[in-house]
N, C-alpha and C positions, 0 to 999 in steps of 0.2 A: 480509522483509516480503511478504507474500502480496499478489498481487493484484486489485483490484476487479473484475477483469473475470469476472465469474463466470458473467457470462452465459449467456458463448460460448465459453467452455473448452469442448472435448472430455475425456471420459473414457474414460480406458485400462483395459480389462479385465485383471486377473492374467494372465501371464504364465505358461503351462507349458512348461518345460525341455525340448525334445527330443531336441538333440543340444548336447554339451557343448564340441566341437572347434572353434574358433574359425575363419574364413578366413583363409588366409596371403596371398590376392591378392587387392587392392584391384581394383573396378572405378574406374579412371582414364581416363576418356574425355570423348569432345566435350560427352556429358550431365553429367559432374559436375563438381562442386568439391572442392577441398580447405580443409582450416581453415587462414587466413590467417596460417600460421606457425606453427610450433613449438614448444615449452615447450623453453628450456633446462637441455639435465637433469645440468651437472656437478658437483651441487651440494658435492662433496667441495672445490672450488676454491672456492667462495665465500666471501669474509670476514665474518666473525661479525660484526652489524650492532650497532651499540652505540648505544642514547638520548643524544637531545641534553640536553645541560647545560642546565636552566633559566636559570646565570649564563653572563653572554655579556662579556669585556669589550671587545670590539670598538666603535670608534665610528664605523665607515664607512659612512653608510646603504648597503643593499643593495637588490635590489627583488627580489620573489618570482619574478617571472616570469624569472631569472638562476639563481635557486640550487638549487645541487642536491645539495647535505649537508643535513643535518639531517632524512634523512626515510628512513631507514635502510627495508628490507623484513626483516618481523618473521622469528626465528630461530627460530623453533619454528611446527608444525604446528597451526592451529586444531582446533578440533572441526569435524562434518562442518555443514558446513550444508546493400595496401592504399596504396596511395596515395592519399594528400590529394587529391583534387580540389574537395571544397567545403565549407566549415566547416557542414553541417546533417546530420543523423544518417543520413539514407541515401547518402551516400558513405561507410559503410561497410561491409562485404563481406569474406564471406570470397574465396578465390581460386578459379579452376580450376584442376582436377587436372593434373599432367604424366601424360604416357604413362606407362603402366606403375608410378606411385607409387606403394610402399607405405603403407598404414594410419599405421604406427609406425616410420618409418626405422631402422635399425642394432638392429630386434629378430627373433630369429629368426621362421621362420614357425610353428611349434611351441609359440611364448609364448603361457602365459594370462594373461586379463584382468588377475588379480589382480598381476602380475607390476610387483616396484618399476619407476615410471617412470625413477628414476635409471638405470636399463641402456638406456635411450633415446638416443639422440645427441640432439644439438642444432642438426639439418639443418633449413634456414628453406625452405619453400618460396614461389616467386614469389607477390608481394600486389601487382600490375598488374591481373589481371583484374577486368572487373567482374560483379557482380553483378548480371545481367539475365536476363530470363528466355529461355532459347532460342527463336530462329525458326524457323519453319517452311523443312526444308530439302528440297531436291530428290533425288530417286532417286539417290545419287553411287555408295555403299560397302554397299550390301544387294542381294540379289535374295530372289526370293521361295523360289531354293533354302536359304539360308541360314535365313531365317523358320521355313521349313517342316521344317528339321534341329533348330534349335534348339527347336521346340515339343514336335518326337518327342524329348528331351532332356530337357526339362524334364514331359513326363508320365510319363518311365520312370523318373524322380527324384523320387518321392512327397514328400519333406519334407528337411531339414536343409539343413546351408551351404551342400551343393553346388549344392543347387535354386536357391538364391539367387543365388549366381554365375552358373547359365542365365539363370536371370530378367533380371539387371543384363544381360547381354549380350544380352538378347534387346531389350530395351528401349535397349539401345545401338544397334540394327540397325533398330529400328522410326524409332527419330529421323534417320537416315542415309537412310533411305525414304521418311522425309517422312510420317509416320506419328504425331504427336505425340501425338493422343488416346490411340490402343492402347499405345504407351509407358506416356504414364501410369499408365493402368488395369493395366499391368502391373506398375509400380512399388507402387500401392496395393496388388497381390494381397498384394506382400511385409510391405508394415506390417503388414496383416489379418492374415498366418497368426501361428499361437502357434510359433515357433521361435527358439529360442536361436543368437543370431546378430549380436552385438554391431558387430563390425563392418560383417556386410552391410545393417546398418539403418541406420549411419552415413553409409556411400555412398548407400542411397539413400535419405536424407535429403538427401544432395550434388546428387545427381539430380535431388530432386522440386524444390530451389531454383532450378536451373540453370533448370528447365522453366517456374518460375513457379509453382509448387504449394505455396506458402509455409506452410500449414492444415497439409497431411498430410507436409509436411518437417521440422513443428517435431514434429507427431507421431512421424515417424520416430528423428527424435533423442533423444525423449525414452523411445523405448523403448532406444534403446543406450542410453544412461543410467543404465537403471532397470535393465538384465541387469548393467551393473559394477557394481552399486551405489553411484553416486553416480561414481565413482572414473574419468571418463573425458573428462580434458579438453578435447580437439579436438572434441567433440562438444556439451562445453556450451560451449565457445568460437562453434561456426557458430550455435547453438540462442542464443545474448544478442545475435548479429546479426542474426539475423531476426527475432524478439522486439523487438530497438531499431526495423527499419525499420519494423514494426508500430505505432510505438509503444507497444508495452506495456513501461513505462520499468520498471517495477517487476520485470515477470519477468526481464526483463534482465536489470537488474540481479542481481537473482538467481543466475543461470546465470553470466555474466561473473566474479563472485567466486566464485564457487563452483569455476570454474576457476582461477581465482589459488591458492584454498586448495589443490586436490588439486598442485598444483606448489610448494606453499610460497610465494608469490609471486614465481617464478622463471619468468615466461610471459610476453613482449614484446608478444605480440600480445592478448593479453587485457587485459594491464594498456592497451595505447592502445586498444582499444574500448572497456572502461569511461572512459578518459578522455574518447573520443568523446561516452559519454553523460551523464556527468557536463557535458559544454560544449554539449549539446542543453538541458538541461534549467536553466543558467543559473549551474551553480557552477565558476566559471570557475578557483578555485584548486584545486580538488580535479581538474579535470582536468589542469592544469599537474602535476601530483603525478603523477600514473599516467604521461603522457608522459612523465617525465625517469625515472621508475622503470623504461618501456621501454626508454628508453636508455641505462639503465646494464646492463642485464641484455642487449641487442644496437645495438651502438652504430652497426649498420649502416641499422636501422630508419628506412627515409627517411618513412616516414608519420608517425611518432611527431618526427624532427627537423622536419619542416614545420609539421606543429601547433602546437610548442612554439614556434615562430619566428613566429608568428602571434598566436600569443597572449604571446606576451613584449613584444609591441606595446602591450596592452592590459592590463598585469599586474590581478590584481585584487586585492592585497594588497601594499604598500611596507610593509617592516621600515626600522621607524626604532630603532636602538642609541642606548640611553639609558646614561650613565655609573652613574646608579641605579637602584634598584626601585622609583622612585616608580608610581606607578596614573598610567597612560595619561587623557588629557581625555575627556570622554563623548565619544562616538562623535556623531555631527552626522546629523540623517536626512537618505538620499541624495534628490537632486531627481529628484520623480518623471516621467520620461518611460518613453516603451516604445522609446527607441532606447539599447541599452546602450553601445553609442561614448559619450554625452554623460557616462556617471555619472565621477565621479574616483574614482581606488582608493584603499582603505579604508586606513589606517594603522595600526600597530601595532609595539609595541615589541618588541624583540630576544629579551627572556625571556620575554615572553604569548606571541610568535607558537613559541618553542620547546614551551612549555606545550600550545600550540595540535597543532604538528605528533604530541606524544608522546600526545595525547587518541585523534588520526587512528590512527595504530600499532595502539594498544590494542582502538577500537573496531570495525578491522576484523578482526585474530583473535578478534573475541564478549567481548573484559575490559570489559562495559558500564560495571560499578559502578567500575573504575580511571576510564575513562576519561574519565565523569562528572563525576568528581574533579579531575580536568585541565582540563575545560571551563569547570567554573565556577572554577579561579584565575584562565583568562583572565577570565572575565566580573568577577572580584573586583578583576582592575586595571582592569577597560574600566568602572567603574561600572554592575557590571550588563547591558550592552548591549556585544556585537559582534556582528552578524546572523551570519557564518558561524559563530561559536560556539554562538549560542544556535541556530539551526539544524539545525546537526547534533547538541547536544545533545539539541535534541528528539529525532534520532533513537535516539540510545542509551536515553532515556528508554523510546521506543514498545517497542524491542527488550524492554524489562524490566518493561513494560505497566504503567506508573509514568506513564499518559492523563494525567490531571489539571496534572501537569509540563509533558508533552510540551506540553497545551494554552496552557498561559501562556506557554511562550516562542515557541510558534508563532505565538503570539497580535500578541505581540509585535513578532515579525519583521514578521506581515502588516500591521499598523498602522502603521511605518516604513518599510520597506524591501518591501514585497510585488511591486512592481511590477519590483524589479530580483530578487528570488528568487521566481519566481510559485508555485515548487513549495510553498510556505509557505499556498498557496491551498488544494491538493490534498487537503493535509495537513489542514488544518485540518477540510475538508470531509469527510473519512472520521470523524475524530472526532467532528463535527454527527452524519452519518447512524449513528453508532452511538449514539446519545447519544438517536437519535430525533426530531431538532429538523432536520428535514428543507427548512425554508422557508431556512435558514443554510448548510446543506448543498448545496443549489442554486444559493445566492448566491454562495458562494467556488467550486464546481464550474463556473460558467458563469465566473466570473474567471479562471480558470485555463484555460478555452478560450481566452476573450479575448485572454489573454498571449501563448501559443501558438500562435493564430492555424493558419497553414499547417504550421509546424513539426512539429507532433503533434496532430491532429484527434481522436486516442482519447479526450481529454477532453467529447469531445460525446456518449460513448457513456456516460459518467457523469449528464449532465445530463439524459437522456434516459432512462435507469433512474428517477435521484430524480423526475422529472414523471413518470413512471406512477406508482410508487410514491404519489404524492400525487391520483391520480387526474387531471393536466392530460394526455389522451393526445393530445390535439391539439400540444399542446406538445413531448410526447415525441416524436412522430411528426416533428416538424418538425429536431430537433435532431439526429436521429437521420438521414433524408433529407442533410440538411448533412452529416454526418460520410459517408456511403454517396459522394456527389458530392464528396467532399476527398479522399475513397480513390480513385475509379477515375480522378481529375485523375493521382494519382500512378500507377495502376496498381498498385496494391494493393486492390483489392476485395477483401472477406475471404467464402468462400465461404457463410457463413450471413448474411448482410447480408439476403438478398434474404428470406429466409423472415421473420426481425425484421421486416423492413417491411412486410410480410403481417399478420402478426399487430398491428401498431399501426394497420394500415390496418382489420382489422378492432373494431377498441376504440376509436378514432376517433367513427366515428360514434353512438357510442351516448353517447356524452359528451352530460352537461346542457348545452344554452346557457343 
């Protein structure tokens, strides 16, 4: 699902191939990071994942937030499409680099891109570090002979990896100097040139994160990306973490599965950041699901046991085992507060909620029209209504541009349940503004701030779109000012903020009173 931010996306020019030879040495230093763990890639050991039974004949209630069968990771390759410190979506991060860490553990230095990930080990690197932006540090580990070797280096190295390699170390030397600015500006040379160089754009997208340059690191990444084609998941792993701290839930999302799929769903640490985001944005089962999928795939993962032990507090689905198929009682609307401790967890029976988990399976390798089919039996025991069902139906729906659907049971949700699923807001209002009915668009688009609050501010950059769009620029101007002052609270100012607000500031005043 593409993005609303269309704002302020940047666009990447085509790409010309210069040099074909990959780097075999990671730049790993004080400036970078690494992705917050590793895909495990033994995938010849793994057991062939089998669907739940719809018949269940157990009778021991369970609670969701316990179970950890019935949600097998799919067996086949879709199409292409850390530690816990606090349960809100910027405590997540990828790590910093070790000394000397390779790109792709236990592959030679000679592997190309395209090269199966299965010849990968399944080496985790430390996910302690956080994700901050580096300080300003003092003269320690540069001189100005070193600077001034490295430069005569990097101009007798017109283009390709190796240049890249001078650069990253140059910009290592510059930061040891206490030189932050010229770093960067060096790091940016590298995004800027046209050079194939999948890895050294990787690092330094590692780099520009460390630095706090979060714009031109998701840019960086997204050109390693674009030289594999698609096919490189550590990269779309750190690019769904910066993208989450951003807010931009949707690109995230994005990238984060999209790393799952190039792994098969065999990636611990992708699958607990989309859990991450999936428990940002209010759907507390579907991140219990990714957590315990991280821990089945590394049972070491103490970020992934924390979460789940956090939220196994607060299940948000109890399986109740029924001796028959009778259809579940309607579902009860939850009482609307915005403190989610108060709501009680939704109940459902042993064969909907398998129906439930096997819709999940299906719709995340792209089987929209199975999965559909899965959804609505739950809904056909639930009397039509389970919000996480009709929910995420909606999403299968949108995937298969089957709007009108999508709209009813969003519709739905939001009239019930909106205030415990705000994303049901989101939704709804992308559907207004395409539909053109822009004063409904606005009205769920500012609900969906509302919800969100401090959590994710990028919902002000919607509502602030839709009011120019309708010509209120005083009003844009104001929503937009809010979201600018929610960003630099966190220190996340996004580097085209300030020009936006130039531009409203000058539409402002010409506004009729």
């Amino acid at each position: 699902m593409r993005s609303w931010f269309y704002y302020y996306r940047q666009r990447e020019k085509p790409l010309r191939i210069t040099n074909t030879t990959p780097v075999s040495l990671a730049l790993a230093l004080s400036v970078t990071l690494s992705v917050a763990g590793t895909p495990v890639q033994n995938k010849s050991s793994k057991k062939k994942p089998t669907q739940a039974s719809p018949a269940s004949g157990k009778l021991r209630p369970r609670s969701v937030s316990t179970k950890s069968e019935g949600e097998p990771a799919p067996s086949e390759q879709p199409p292409v499409s850390e530690a816990v410190k606090s349960l809100d979506e910027n405590s997540i991060k990828p790590t910093a680099a070790k000394i000397n860490e390779v790109e792709e553990p236990g592959k030679p230095a000679n592997s190309k891109p395209s090269d199966s990930s299965s010849d990968r080990s399944g080496e985790r690197s430390s996910d302690t570090e956080p994700l901050e932006p580096a300080a300003e540090t003092k003269e320690t580990n540069s001189s100005p002979e070193i600077l001034t070797s490295l430069r005569d280096q990097i101009e007798a190295t017109p283009s390709g990896s190796e240049r890249v390699r001078l650069q990253l170390k140059l910009a290592e030397q510059l930061v040891a100097a206490g030189k932050k600015t010229e770093a960067i500006k060096e790091l940016h040379a590298i995004v800027s040139a046209n050079v194939f160089d999948p890895q050294g754009l990787y690092n330094t997208g590692n780099a520009l994160a460390r630095l706090g340059d979060s714009d031109e690191a998701i840019n960086a990444y997204r050109k390693a990306i674009d030289q594999r084609k698609g096919n490189y998941s550590r990269a779309l792993n750190n690019l769904g973490v910066i993208l989450l701290r951003q807010g931009r839930w949707d690109e995230a999302y994005n990238a984060l599965s999209s790393a799952l799929k190039v792994e098969n769903f065999h990636y611990a640490e992708a699958s607990y950041n989309l859990g991450r985001l999936y428990s940002a944005r209010g759907e507390g089962d579907l991140a219990m699901r990714e957590w315990r999928r991280a821990l089945r795939i590394d049972p070491s993962h103490e970020a992934a046991a924390q979460a789940l032990s956090v939220g196994a507090s607060q299940p948000a689905i109890i399986v109740i085992p029924r001796a028959s198929g009778n259809p579940e009682p309607r579902v009860k609307k939850s009482p609307v507060s915005p403190n989610p401790t108060t709501w009680k967890p939704l109940e459902l029976d042993a064969v909907s909620y398998d129906y439930l988990q096997r819709a999940r399976n299906l719709s995340e390798v792209g089987k929209h029209r199975e999965a559909i089919e899965n959804y609505q039996r739950v809904l056909s025991r639930s009397h039509g209504y389970f919000p996480p069902a009709n929910l995420e139906l909606s999403y299968a729906l949108l995937a298969l541009n089957r709007t009108d659907e999508a709209f009813a049971n969003l519709l739905q949700v939001a009239n019930h349940d909106g205030a415990r699923y705000p994303m049901t807001y989101y939704h709804l209002a992308r559907l207004y503004e395409m539909k053109g009915n822009l004063t409904a668009a606005e009205e769920s688009f500012a609900k969906a701030a509302m919800a969100y609050n401090t959590r994710n501010p990028s919902f002000l950059l919607d509502v602030s779109r839709v009011r120019e769009r309708r010509g209120n620029f005083k009003g844009a101007l104001e929503a937009m000012e809010e979201y600018v002052t929610r960003m630099e609270q966190q220190g996340l100012k996004p580097s085209w903020a300030d020009e936006r607000l130039s531009t409203l500031r000058l539409k402002a005043p010409s506004e009729p009173k």
